[in-house]
N, C-alpha and C positions, 0 to 999 in steps of 0.2 A: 510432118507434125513437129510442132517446137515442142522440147521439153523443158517444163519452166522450172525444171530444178537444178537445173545447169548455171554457172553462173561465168559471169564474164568481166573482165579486164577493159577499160577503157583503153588506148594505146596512142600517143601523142607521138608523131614524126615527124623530126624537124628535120630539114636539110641545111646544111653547110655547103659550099663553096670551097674552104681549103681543107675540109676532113671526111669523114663517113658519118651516112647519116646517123640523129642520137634516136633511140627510143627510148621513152618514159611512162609510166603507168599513170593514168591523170587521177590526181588527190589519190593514190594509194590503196584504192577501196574499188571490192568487187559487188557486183548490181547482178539482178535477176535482170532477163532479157525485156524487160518492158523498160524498167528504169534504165536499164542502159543507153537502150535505142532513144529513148528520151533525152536524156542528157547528150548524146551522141550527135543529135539533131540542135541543139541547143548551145553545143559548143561550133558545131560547126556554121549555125547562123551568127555568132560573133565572130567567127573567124576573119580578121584583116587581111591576113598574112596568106593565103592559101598556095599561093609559090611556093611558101617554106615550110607551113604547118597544116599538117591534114590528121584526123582523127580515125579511131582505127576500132571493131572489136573484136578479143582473142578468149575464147572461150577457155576456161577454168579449169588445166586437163591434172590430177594427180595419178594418171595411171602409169607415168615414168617414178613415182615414190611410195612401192608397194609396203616398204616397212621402213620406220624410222632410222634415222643414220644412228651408227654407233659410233662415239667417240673412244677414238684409238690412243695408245698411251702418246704416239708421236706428235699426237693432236693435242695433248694437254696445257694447260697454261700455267706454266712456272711462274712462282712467286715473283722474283726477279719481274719477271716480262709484265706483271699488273702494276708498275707501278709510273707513271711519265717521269721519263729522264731529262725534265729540268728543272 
């Protein structure tokens, strides 16, 4: 049974020739499982490239970030450091 409150990552992978392949989250933005597969389908019928670029979906997991990060004092950003040095 699909759970449609799950949400999903479009995933764009390119292959290279002289590097490791890149992956990219396509436009940034996560979709319930209908819109995805929609768009997923959608992208991969424009697809020219399909040697190089193939479309991907990775499901929305937050159960590796049970509780917000704490910023540690070595983490903090000194005035110095917000300013561009040139």
């Amino acid at each position: 049974m699909i759970d449609k409150d799950k949400k999903y990552f479009i995933v764009k992978k390119t292959k290279y020739n002289y590097q490791h392949d890149n992956y990219e989250i396509h436009d940034h933005n996560v979709y319930d499982i209908t819109t995805a597969i929609k768009k997923l389908l959608a992208l991969d019928t424009l697809n020219e490239d399909r040697e190089r670029t193939s479309y991907h979906l990775q499901e929305v997991s937050f159960k590796l970030v049970e509780e917000p990060l704490v910023l540690t004092k070595d983490m903090e950003v000194k005035e110095e450091q917000s300013e561009i040095p040139f």
